[in-house]
Backbone as CSV, one residue per row, in Angstrom:
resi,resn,N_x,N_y,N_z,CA_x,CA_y,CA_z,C_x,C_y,C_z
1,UNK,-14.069,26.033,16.737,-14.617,24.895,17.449,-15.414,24.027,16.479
2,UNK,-15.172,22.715,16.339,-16.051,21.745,15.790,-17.294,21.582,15.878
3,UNK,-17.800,21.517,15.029,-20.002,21.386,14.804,-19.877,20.245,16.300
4,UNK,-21.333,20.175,16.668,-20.777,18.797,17.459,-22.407,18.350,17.668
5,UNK,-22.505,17.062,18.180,-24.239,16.341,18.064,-24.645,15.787,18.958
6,UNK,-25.315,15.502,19.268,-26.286,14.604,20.226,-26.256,13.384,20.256
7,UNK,-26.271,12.260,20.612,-26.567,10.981,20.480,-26.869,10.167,21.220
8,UNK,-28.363,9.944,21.105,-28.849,9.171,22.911,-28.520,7.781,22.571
9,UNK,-27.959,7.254,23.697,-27.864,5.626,23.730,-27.718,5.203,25.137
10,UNK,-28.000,4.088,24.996,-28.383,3.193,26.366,-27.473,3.223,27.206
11,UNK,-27.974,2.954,28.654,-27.133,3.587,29.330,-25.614,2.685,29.832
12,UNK,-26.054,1.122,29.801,-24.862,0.360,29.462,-24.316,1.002,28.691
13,UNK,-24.062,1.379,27.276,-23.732,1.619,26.363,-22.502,2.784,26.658
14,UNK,-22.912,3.684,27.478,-22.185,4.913,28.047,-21.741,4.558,28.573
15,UNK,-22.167,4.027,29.300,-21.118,3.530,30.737,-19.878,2.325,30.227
16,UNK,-20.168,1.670,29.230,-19.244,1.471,28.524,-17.986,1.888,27.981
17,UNK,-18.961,2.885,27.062,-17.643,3.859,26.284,-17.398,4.771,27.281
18,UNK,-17.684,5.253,28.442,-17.185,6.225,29.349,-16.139,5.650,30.414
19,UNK,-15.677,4.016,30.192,-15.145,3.006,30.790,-14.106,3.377,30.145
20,UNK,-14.154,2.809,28.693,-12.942,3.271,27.701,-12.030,4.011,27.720
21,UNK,-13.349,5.288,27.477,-12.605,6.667,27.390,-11.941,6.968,28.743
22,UNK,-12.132,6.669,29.808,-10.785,6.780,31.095,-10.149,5.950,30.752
23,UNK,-10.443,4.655,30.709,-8.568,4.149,30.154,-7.926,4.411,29.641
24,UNK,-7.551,5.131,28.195,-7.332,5.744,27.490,-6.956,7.296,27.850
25,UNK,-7.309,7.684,28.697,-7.512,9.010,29.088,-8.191,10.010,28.109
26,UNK,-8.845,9.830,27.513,-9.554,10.570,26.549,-11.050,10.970,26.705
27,UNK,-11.490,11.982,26.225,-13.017,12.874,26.787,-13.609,11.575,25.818
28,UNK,-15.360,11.388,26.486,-16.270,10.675,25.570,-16.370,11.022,23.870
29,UNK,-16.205,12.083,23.275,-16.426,12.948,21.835,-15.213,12.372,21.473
30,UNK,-14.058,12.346,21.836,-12.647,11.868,21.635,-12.574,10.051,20.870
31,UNK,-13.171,9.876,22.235,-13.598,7.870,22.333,-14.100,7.648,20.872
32,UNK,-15.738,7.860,21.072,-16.125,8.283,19.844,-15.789,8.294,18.473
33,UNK,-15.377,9.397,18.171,-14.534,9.608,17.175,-13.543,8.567,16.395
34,UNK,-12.635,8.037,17.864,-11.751,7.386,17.313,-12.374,5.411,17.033
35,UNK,-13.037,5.692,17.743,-13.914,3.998,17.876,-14.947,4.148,16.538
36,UNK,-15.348,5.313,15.947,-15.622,5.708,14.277,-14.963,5.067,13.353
37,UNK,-14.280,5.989,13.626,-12.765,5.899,12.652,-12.077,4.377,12.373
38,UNK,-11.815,3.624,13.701,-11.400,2.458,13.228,-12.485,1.313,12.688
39,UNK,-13.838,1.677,13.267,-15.111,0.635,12.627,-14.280,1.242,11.252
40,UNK,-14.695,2.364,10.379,-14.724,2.545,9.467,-13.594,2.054,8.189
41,UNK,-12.541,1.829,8.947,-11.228,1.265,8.023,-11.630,-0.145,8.147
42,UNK,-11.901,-0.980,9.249,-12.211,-2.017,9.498,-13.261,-2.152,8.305
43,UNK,-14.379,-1.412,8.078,-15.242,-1.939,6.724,-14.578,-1.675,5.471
44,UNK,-13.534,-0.796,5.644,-12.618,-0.471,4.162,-11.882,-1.464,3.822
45,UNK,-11.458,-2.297,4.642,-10.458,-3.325,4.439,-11.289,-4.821,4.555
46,UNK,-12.268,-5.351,5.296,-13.069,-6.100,4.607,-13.353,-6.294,3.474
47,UNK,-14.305,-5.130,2.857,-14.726,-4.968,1.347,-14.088,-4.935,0.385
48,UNK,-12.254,-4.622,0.854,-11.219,-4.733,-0.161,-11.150,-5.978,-0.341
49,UNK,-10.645,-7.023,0.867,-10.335,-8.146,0.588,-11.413,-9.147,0.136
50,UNK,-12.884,-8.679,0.621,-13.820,-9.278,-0.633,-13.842,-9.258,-1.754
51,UNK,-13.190,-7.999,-2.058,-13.240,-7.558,-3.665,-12.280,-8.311,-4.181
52,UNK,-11.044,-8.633,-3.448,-9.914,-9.290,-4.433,-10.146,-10.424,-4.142
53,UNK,-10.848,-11.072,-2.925,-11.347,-12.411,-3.089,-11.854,-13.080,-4.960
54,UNK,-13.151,-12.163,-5.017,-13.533,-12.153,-5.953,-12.896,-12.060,-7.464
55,UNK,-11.988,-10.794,-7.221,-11.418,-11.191,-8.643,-10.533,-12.258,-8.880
56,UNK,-9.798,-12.556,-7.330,-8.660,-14.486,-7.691,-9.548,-15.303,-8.401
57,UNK,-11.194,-15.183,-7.852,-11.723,-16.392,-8.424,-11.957,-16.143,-10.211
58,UNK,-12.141,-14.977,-10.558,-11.910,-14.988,-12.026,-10.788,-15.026,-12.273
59,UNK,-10.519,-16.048,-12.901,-8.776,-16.300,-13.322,-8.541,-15.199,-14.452
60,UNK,-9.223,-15.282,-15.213,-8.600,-13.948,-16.151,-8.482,-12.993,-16.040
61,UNK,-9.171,-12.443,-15.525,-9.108,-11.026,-14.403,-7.893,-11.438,-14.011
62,UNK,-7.662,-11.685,-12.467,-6.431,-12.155,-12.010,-5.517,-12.365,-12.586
63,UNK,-5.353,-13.064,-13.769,-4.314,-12.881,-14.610,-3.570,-11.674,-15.134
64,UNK,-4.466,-10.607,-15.784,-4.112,-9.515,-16.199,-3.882,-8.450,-14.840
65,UNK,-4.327,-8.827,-13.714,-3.638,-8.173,-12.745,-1.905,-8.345,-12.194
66,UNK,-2.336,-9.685,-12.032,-0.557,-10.176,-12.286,0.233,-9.971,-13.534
67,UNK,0.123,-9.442,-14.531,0.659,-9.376,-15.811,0.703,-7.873,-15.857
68,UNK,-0.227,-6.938,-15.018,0.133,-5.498,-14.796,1.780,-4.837,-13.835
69,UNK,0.881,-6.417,-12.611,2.147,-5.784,-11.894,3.749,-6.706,-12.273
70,UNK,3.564,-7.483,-12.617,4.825,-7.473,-13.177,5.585,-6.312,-14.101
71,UNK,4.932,-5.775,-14.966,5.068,-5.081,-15.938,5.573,-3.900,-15.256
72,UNK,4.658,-3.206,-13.884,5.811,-2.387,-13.058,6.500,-2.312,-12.290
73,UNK,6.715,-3.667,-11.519,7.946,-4.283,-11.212,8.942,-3.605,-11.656
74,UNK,9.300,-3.876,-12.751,10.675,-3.315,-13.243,10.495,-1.359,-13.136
75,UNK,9.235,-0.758,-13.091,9.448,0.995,-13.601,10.256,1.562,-12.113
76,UNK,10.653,1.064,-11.432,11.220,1.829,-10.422,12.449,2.071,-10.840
77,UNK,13.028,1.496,-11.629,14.295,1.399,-12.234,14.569,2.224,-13.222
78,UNK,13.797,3.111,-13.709,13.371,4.003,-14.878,14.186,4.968,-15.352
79,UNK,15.105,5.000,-14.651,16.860,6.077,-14.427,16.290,7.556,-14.088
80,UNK,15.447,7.961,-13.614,14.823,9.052,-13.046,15.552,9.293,-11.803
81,UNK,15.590,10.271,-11.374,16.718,10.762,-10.121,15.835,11.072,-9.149
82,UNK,15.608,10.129,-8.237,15.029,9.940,-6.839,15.122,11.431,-6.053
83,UNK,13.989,11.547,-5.284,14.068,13.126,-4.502,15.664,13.146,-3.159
84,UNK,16.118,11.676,-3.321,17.229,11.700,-2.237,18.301,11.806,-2.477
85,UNK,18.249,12.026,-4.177,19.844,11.820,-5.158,20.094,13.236,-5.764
């Protein structure tokens, strides 16, 4: 069985996510979890696309990124025998 925690919050708040979690058909710990989980990619993928925001604006940077992936562009082609061949 999983560790498991406490977490007081308001009571809108429950009654909220306890709204959810029947639509879904899923227990509140379930809801939870998964309403975690997607905040959390949601900040993974923000901060990515800030990050490459940032490096387009250094052109030289950016440059040598495009000059990487070109470069392996072509390695798929490498005459190596694929796991399907």
């Amino acid at each position: 069985m999983a560790a498991t925690k406490t977490v007081k919050m308001r009571p809108q708040a429950h009654a909220a996510l306890k709204e959810m979690a029947d639509e879904d058909g899923l227990s509140l710990a379930e809801k939870v979890s998964r309403l975690v989980e997607e905040k959390r990619r949601e900040r993974f993928l923000k901060g990515a696309n800030r990050d490459y925001a940032a490096l387009r604006e250094d052109e030289e940077a950016w440059q040598e990124v495009q000059q990487e992936r070109e470069e392996l562009e072509g390695t798929h082609a490498d005459g190596l025998n694929t796991p399907d061949e």
